[in-house]
C-alpha positions as CSV (number, residue, x, y, z in Angstrom):
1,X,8.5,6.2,35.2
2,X,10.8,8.1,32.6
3,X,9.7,11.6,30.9
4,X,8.1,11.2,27.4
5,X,11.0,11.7,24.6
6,X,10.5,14.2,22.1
7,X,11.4,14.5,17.9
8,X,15.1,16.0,18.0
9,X,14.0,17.6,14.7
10,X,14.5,21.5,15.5
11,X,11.1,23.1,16.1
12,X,9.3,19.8,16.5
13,X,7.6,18.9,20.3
14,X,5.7,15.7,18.9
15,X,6.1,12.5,20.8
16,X,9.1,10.6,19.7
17,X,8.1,7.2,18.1
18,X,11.2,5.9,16.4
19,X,15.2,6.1,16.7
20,X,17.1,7.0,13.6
21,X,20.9,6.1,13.6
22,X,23.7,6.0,10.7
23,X,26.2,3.5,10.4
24,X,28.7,5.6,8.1
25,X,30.8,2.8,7.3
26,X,28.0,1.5,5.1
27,X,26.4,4.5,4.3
28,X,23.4,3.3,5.4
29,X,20.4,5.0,7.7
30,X,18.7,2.4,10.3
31,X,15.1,3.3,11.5
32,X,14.0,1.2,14.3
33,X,11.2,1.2,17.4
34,X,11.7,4.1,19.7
35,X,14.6,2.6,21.9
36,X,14.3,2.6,25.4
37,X,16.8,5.2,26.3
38,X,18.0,7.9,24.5
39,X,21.8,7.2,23.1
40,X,24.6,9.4,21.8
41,X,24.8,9.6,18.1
42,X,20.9,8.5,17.5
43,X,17.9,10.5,17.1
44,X,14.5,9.9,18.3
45,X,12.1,11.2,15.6
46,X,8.1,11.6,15.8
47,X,5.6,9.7,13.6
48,X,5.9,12.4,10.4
49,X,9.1,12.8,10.5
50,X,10.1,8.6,10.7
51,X,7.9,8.6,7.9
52,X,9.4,11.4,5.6
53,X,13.1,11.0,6.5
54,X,15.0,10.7,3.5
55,X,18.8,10.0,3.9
56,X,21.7,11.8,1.8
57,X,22.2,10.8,-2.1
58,X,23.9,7.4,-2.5
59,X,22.7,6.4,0.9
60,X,20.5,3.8,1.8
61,X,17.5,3.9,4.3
62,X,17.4,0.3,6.5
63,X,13.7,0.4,8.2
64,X,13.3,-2.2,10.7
65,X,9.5,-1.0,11.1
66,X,7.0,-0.5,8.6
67,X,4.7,1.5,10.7
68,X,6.6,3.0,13.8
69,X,3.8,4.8,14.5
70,X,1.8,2.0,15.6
71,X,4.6,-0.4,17.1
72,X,5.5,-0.3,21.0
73,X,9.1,-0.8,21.2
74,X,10.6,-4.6,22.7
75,X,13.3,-5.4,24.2
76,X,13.9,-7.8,21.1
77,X,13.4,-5.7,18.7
78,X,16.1,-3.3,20.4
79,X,18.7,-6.1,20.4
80,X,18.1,-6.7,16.8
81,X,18.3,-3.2,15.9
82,X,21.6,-3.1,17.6
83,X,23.2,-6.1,16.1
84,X,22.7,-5.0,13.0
85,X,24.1,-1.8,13.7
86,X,27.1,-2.9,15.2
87,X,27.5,-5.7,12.6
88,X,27.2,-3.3,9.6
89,X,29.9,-1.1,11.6
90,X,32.3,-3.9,11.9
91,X,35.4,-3.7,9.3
92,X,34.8,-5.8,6.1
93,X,37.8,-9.3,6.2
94,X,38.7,-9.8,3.1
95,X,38.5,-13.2,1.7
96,X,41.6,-15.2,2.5
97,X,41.2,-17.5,-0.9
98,X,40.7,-14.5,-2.9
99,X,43.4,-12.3,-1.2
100,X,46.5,-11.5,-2.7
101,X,49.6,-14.0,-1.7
102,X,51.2,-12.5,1.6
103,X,54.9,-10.8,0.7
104,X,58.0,-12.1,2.0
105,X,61.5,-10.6,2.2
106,X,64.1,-12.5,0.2
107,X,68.0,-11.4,0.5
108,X,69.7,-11.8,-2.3
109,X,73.4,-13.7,-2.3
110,X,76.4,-10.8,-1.7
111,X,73.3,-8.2,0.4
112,X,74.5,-9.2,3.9
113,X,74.7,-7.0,6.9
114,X,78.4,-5.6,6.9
């Protein structure tokens, strides 16, 4: 049996309950259920804290759980939580009918390679 986690907030020892991760590209904060092992770039964060966090001006907070506090975390819930993280990651494709036409090179008569 694993070792209880703890709020990575400085000067907090309170039980971790939730797991806090930014997706950058989208400027966007995800909190979801505690996840089951702790994970580069993500923060485990106690009841209070899940429930104050506020995210940087023109940033948006994504919470995948009303009441963390109160939720055990599932292994579905996990997947979901990293799907969407990865999918808001991924690089936006422009829209091919909307796109600009694609740029040819044309050689005008006399331009030959000498």
């Amino acid at each position: 049996m694993g070792s209880i986690r703890r709020c990575t907030r400085s000067a907090c020892s309170q039980r971790a309950v939730a797991t806090l991760t930014y997706v950058y590209a989208d400027q966007t904060a995800v909190l979801g259920p505690l996840a089951t092992a702790a994970e580069p770039h993500t923060y485990d964060l106690c009841a209070e804290h899940s429930q104050r966090l506020s995210a940087p001006r023109g940033w948006d907070v994504l919470r995948l759980a009303p009441d963390p506090s109160t939720l055990e975390p599932t292994h579905d819930d996990l997947l979901a939580l990293a799907d969407a993280v990865r999918e808001a990651g991924r690089p936006r494709r422009p829209d091919p009918e909307q796109s600009a036409p694609a740029l040819r090179l044309v050689r005008e008569p006399g331009s030959e390679d000498r």
